[in-house]
PDB file of N, CA, C and O in Angstrom:
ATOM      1  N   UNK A   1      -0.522 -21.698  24.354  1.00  0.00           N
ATOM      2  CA  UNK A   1       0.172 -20.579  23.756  1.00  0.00           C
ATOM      3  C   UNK A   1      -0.016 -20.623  22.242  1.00  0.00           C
ATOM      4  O   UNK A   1       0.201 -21.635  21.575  1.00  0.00           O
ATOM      5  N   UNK A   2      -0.349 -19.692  21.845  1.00  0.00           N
ATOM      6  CA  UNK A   2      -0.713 -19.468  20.343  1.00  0.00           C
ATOM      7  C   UNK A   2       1.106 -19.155  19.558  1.00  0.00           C
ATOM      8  O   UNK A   2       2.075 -18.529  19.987  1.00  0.00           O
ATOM      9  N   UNK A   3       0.942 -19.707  18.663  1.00  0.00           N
ATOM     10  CA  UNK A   3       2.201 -19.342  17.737  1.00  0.00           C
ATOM     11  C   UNK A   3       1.782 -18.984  16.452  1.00  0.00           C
ATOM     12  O   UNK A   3       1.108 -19.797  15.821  1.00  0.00           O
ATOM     13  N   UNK A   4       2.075 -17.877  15.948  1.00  0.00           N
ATOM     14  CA  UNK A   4       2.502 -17.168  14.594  1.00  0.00           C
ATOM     15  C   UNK A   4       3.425 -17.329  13.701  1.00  0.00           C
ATOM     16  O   UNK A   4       4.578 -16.941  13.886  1.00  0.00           O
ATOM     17  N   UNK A   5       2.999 -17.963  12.547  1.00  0.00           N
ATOM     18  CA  UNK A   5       3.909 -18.495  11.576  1.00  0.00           C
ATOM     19  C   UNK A   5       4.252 -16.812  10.749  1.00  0.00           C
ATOM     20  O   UNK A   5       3.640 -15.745  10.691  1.00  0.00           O
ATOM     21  N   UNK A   6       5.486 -17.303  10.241  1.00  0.00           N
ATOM     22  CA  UNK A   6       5.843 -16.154   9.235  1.00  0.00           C
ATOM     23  C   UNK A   6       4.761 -15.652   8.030  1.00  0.00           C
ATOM     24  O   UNK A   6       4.542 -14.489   7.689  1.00  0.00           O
ATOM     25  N   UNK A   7       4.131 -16.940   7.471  1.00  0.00           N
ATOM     26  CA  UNK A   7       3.352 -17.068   6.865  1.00  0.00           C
ATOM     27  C   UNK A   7       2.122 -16.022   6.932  1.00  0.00           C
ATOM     28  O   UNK A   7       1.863 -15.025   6.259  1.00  0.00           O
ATOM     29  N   UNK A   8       1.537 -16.583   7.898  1.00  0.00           N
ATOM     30  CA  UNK A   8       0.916 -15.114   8.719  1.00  0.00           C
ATOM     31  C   UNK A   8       0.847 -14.297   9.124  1.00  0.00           C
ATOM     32  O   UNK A   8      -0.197 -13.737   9.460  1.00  0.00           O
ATOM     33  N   UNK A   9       1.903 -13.929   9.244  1.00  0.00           N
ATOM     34  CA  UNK A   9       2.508 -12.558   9.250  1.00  0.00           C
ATOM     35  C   UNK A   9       2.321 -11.651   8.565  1.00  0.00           C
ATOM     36  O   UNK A   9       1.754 -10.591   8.830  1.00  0.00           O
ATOM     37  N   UNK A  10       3.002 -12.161   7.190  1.00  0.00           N
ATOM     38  CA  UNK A  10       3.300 -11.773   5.832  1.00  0.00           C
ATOM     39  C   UNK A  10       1.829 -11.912   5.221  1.00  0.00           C
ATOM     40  O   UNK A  10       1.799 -11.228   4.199  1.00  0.00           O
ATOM     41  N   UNK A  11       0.444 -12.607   5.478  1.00  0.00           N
ATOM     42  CA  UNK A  11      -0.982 -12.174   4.818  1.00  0.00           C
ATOM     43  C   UNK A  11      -1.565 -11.740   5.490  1.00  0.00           C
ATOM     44  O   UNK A  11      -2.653 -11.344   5.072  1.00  0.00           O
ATOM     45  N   UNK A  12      -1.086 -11.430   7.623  1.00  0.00           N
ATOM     46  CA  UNK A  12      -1.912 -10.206   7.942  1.00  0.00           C
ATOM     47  C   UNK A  12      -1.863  -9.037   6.971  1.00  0.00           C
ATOM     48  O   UNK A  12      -2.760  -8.552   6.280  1.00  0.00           O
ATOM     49  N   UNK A  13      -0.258  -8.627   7.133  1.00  0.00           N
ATOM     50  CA  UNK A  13       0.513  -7.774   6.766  1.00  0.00           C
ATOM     51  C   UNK A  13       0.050  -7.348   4.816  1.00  0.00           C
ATOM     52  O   UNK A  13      -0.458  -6.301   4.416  1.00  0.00           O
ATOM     53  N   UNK A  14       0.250  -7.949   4.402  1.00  0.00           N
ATOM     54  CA  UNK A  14      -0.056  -8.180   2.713  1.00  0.00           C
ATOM     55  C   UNK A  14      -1.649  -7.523   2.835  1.00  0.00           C
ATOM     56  O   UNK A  14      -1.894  -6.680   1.973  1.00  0.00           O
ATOM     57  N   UNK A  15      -2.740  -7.816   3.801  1.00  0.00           N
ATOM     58  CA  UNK A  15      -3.931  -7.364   3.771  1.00  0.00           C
ATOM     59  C   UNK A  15      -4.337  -5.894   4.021  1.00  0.00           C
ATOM     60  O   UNK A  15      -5.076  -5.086   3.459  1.00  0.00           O
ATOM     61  N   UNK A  16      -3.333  -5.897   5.377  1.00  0.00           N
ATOM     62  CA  UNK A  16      -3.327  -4.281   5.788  1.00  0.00           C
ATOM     63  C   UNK A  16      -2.847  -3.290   4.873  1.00  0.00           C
ATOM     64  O   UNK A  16      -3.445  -2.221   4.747  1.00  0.00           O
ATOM     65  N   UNK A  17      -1.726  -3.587   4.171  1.00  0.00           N
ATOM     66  CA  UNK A  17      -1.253  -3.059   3.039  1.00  0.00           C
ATOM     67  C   UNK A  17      -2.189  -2.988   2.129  1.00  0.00           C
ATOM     68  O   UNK A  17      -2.074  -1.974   1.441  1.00  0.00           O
ATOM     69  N   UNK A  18      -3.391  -3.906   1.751  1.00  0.00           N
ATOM     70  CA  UNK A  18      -4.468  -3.663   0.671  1.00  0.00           C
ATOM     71  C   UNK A  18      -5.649  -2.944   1.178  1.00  0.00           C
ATOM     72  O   UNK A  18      -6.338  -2.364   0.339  1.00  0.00           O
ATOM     73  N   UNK A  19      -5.981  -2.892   2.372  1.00  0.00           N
ATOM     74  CA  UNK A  19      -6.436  -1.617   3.429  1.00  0.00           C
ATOM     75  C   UNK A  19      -6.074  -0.692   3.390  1.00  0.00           C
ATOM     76  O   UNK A  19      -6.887   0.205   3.167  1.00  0.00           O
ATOM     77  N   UNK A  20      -4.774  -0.371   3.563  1.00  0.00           N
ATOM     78  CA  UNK A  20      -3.871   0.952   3.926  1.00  0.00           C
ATOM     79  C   UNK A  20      -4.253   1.632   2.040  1.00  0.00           C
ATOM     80  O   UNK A  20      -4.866   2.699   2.006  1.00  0.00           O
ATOM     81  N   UNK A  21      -3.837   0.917   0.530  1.00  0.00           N
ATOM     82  CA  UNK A  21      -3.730   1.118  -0.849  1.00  0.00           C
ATOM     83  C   UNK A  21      -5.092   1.805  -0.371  1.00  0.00           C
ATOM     84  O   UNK A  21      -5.086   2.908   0.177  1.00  0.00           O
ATOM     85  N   UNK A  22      -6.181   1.128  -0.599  1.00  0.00           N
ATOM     86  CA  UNK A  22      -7.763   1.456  -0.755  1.00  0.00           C
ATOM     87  C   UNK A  22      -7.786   3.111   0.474  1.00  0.00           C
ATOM     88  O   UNK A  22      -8.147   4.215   0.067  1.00  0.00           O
ATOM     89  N   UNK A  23      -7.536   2.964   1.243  1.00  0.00           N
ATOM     90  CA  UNK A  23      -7.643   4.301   2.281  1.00  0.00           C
ATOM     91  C   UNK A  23      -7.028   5.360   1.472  1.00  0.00           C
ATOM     92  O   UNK A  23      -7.583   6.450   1.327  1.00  0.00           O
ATOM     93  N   UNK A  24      -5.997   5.096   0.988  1.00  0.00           N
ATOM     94  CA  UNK A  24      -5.210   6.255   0.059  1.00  0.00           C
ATOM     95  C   UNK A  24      -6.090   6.570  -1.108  1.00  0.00           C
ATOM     96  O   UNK A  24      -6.406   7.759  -1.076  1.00  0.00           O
ATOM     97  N   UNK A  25      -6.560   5.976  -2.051  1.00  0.00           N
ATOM     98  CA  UNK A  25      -7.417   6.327  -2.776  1.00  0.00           C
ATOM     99  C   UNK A  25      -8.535   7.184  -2.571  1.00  0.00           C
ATOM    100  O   UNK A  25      -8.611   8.270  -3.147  1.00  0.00           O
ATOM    101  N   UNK A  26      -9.500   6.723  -1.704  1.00  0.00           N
ATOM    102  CA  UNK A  26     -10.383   7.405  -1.033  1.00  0.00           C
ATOM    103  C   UNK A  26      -9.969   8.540  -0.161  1.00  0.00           C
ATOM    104  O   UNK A  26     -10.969   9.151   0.217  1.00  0.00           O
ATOM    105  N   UNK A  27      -8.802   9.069   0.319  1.00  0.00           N
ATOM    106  CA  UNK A  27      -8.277  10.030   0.794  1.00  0.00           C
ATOM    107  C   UNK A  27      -8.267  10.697  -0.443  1.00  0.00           C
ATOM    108  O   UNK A  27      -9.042  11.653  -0.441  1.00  0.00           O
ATOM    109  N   UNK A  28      -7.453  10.471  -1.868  1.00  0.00           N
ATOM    110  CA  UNK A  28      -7.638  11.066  -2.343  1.00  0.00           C
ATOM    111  C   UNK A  28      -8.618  11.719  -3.134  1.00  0.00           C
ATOM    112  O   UNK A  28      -8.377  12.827  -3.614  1.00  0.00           O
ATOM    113  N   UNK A  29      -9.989  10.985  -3.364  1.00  0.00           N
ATOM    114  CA  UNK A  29     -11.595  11.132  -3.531  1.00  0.00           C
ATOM    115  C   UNK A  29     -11.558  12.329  -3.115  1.00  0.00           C
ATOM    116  O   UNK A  29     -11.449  13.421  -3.672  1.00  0.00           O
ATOM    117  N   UNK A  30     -11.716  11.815  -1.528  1.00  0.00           N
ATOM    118  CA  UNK A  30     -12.097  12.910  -0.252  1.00  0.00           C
ATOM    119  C   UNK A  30     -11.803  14.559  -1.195  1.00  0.00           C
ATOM    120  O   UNK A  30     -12.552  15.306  -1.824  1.00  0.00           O
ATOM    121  N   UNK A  31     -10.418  14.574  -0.890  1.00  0.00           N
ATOM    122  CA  UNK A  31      -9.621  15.481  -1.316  1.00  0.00           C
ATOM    123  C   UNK A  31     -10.191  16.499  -2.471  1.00  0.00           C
ATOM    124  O   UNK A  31      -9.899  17.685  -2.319  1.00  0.00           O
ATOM    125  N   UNK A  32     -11.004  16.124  -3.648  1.00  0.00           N
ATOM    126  CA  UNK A  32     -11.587  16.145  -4.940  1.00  0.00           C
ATOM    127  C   UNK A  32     -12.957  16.767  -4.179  1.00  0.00           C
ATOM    128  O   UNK A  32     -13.426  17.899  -4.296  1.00  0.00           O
ATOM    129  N   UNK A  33     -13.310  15.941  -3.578  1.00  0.00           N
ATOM    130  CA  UNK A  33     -15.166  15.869  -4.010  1.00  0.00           C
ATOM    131  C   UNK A  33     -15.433  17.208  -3.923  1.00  0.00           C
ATOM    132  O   UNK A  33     -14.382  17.761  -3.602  1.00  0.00           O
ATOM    133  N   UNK A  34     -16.126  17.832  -4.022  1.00  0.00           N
ATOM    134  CA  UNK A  34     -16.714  18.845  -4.188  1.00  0.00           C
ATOM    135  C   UNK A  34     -15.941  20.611  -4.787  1.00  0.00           C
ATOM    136  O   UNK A  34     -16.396  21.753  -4.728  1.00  0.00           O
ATOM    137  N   UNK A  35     -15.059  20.233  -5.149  1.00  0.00           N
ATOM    138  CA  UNK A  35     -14.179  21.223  -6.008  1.00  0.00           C
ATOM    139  C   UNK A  35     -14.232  21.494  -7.282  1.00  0.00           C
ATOM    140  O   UNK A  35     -14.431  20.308  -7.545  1.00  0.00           O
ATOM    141  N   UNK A  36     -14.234  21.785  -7.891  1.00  0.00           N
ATOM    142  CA  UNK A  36     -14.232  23.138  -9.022  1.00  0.00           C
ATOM    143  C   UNK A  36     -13.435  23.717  -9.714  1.00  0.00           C
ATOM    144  O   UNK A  36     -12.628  24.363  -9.044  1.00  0.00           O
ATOM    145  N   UNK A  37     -13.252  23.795 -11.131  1.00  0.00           N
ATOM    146  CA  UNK A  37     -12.685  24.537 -11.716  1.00  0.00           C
ATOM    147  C   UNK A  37     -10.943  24.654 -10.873  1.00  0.00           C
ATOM    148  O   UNK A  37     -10.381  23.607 -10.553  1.00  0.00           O
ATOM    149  N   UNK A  38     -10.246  26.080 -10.597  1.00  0.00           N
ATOM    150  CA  UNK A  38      -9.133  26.113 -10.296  1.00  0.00           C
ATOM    151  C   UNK A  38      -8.874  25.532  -9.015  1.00  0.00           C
ATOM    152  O   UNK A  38      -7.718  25.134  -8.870  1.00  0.00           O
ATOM    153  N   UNK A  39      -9.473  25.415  -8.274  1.00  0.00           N
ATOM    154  CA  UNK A  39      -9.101  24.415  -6.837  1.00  0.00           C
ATOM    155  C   UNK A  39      -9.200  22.818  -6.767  1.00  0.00           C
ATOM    156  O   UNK A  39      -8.573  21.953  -6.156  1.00  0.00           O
ATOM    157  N   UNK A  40     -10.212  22.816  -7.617  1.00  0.00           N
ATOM    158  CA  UNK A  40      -9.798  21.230  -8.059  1.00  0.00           C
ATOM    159  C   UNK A  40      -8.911  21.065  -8.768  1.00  0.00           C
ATOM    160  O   UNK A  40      -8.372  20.013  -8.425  1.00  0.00           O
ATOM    161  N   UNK A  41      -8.260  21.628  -9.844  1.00  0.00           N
ATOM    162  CA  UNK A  41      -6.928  21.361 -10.946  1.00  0.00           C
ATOM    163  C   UNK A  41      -5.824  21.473  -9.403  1.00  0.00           C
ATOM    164  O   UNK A  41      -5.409  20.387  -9.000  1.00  0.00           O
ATOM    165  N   UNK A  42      -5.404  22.701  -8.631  1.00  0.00           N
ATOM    166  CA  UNK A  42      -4.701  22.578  -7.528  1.00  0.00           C
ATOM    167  C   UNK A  42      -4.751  21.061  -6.920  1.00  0.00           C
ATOM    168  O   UNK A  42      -3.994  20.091  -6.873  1.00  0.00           O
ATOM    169  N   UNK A  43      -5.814  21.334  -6.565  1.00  0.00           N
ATOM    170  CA  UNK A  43      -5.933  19.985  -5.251  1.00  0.00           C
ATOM    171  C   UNK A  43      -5.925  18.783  -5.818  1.00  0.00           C
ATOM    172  O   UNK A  43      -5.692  17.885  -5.009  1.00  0.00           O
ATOM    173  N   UNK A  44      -6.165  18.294  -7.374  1.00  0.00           N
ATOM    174  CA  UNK A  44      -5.393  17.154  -8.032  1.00  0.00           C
ATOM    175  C   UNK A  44      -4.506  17.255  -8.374  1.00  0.00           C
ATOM    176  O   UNK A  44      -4.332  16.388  -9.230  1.00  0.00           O
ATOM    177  N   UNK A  45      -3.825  17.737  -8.277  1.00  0.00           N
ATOM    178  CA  UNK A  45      -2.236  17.934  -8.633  1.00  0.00           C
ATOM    179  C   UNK A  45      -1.493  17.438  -7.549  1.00  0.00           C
ATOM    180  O   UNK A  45      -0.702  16.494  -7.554  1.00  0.00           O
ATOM    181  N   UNK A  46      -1.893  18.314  -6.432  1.00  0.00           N
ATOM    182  CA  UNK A  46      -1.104  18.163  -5.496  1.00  0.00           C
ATOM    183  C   UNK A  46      -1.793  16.577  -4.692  1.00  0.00           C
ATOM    184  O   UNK A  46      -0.997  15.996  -3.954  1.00  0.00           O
ATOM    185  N   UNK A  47      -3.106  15.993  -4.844  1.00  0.00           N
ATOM    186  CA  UNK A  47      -3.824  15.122  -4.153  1.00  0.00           C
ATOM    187  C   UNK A  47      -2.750  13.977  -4.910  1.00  0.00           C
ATOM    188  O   UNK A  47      -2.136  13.092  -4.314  1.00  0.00           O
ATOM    189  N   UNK A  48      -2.711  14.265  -6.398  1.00  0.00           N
ATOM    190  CA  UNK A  48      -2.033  12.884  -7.320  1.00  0.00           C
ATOM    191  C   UNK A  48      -0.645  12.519  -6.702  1.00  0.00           C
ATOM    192  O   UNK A  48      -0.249  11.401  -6.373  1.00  0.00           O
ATOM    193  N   UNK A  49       0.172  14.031  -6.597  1.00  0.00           N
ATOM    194  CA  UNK A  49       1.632  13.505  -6.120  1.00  0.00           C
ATOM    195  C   UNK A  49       1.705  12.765  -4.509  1.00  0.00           C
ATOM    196  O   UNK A  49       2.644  12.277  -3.880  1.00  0.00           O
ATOM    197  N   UNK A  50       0.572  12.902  -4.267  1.00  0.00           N
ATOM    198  CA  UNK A  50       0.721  12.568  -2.524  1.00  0.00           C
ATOM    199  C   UNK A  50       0.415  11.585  -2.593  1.00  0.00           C
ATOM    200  O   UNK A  50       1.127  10.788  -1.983  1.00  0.00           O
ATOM    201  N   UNK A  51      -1.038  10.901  -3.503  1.00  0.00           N
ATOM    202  CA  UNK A  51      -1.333   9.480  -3.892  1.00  0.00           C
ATOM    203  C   UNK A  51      -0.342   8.782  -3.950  1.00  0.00           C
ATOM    204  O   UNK A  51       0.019   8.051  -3.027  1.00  0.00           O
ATOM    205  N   UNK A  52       0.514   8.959  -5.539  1.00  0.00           N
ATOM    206  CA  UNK A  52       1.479   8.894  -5.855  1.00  0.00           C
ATOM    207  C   UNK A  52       2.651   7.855  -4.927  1.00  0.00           C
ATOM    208  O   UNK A  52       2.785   6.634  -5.002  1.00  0.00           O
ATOM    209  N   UNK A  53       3.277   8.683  -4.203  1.00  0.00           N
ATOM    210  CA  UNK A  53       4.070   8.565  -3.127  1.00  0.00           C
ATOM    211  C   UNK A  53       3.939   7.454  -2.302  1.00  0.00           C
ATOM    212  O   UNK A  53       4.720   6.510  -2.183  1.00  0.00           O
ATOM    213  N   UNK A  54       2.493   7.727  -1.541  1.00  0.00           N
ATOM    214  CA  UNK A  54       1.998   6.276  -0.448  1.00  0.00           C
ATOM    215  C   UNK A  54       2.091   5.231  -1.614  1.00  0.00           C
ATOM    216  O   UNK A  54       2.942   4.361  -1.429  1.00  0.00           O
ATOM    217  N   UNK A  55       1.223   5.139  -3.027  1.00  0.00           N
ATOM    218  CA  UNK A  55       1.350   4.207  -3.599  1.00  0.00           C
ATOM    219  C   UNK A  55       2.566   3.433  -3.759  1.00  0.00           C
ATOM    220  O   UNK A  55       2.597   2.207  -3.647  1.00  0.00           O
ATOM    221  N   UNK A  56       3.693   4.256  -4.055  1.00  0.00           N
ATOM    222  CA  UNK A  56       5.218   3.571  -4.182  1.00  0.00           C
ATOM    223  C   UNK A  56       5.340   3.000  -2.830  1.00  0.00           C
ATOM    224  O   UNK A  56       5.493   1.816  -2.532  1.00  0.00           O
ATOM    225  N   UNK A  57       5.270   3.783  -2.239  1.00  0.00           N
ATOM    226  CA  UNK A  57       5.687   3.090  -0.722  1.00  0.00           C
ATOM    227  C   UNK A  57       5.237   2.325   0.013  1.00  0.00           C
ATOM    228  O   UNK A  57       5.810   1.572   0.800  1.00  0.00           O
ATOM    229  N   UNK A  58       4.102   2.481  -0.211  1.00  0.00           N
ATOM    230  CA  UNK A  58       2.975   0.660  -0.174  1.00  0.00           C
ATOM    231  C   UNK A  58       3.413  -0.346  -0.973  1.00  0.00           C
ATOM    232  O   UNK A  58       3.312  -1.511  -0.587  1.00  0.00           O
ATOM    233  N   UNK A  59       3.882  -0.075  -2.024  1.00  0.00           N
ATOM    234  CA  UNK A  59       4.116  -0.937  -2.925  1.00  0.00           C
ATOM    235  C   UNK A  59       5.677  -1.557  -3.015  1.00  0.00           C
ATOM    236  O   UNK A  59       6.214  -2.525  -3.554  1.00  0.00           O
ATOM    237  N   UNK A  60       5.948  -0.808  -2.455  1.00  0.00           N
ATOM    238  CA  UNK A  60       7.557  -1.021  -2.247  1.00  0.00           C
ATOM    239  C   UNK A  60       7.362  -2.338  -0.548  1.00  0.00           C
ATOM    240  O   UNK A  60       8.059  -3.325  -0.310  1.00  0.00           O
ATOM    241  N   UNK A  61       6.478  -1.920   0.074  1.00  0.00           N
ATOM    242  CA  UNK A  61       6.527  -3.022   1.372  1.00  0.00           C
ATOM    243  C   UNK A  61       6.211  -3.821   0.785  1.00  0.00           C
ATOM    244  O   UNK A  61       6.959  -4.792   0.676  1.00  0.00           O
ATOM    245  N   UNK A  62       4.717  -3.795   0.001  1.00  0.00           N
ATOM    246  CA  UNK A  62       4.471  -5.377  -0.452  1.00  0.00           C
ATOM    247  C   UNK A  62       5.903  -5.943  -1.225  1.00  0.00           C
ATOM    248  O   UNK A  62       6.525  -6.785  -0.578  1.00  0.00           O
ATOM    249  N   UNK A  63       6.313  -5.656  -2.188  1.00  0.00           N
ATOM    250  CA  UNK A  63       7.336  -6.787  -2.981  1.00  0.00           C
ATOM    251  C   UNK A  63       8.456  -6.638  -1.759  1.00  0.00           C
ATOM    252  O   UNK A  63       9.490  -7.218  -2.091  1.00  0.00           O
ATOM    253  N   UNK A  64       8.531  -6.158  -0.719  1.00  0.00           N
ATOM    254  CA  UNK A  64       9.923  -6.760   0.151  1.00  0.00           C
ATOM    255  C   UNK A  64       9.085  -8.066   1.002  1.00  0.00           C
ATOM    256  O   UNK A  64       9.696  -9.058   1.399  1.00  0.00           O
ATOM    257  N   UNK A  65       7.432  -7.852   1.220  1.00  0.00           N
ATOM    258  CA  UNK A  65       7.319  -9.036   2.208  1.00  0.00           C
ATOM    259  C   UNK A  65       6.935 -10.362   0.865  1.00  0.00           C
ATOM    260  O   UNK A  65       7.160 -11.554   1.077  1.00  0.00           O
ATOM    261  N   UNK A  66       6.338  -9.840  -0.468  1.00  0.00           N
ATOM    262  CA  UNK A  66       6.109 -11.285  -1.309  1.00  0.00           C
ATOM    263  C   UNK A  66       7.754 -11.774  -1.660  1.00  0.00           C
ATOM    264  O   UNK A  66       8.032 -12.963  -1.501  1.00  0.00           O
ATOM    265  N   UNK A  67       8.501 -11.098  -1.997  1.00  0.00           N
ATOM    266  CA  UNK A  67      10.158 -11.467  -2.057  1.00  0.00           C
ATOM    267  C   UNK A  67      10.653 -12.256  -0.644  1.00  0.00           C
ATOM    268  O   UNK A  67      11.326 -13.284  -0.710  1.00  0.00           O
ATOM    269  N   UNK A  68      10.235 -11.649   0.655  1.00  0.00           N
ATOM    270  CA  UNK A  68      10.698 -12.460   1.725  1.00  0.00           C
ATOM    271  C   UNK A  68       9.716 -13.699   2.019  1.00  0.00           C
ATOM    272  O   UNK A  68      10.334 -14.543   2.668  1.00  0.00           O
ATOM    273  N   UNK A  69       8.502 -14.056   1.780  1.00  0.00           N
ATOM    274  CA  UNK A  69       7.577 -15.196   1.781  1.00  0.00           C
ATOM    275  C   UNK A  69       7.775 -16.267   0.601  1.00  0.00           C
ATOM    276  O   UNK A  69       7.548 -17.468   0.747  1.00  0.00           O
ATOM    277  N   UNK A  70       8.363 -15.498  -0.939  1.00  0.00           N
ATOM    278  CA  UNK A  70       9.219 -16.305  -1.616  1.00  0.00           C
ATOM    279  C   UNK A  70      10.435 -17.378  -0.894  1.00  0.00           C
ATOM    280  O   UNK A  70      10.609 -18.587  -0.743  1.00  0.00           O
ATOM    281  N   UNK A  71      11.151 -16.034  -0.560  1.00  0.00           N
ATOM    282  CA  UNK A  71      12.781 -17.023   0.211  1.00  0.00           C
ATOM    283  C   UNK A  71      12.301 -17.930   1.193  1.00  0.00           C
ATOM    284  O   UNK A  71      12.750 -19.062   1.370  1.00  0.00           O
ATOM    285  N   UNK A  72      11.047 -17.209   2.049  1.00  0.00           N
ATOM    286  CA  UNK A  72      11.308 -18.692   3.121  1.00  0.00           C
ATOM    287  C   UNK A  72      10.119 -19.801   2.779  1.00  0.00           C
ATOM    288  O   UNK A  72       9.701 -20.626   3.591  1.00  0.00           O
ATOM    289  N   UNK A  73       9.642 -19.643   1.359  1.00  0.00           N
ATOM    290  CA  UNK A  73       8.993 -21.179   0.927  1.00  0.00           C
ATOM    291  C   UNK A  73       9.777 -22.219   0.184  1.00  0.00           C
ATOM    292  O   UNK A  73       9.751 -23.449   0.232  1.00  0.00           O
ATOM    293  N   UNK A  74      10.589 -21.234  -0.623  1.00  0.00           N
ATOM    294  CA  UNK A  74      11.852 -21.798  -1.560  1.00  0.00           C
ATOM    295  C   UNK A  74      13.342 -21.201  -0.988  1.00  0.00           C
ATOM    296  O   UNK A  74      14.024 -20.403  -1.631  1.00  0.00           O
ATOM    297  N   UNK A  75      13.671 -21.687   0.202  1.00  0.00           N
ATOM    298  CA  UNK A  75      15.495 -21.190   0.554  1.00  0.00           C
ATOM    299  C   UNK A  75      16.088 -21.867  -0.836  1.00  0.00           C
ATOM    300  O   UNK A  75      15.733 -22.758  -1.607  1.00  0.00           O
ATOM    301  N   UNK A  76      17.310 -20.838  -0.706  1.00  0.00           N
ATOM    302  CA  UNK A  76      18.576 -21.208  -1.735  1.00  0.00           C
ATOM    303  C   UNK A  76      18.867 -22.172  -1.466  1.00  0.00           C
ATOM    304  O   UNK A  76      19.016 -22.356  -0.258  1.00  0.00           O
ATOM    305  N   UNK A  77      19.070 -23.113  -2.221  1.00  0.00           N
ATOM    306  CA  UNK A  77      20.179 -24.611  -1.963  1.00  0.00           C
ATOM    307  C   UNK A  77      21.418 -24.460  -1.935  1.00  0.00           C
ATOM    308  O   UNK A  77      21.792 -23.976  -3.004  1.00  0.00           O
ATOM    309  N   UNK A  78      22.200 -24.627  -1.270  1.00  0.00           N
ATOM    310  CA  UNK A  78      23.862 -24.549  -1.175  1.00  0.00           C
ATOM    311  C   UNK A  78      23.987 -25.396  -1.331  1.00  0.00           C
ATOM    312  O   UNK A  78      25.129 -25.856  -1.364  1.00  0.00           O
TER     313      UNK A  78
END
């Protein structure tokens, strides 16, 4: 039986999250490439706030799992 440390968890997880960052970017590429003048100013506008968004929220998982891989290398001492 195979066992999964937290550890590993948390650098599958930490990786997919640097997968998932990079996909958003290039979504937003996508989004761009071949536009012009007033539809490109539109479609970066609206491509940036959507970037934007996943970025926080990607970024917001990573520091809850490096904050929780912190606590369980260093627990609080009581």
């Amino acid at each position: 039986m195979t066992t999964v440390t937290p550890q590993r968890d948390n650098n599958a997880r930490l990786e997919e999250l640097d997968e998932l960052t990079q996909a958003a970017w290039m979504a937003y590429s996508e989004r761009l490439r071949d536009l012009t003048g007033s539809e490109y100013a539109q479609a970066e506008e609206e491509g940036w706030s959507l970037l934007q968004d996943e970025l926080a929220d990607l970024g917001a998982q990573r520091a809850t799992l490096t904050a929780s891989a912190i606590e369980q290398a260093h627990p609080p001492v009581k």
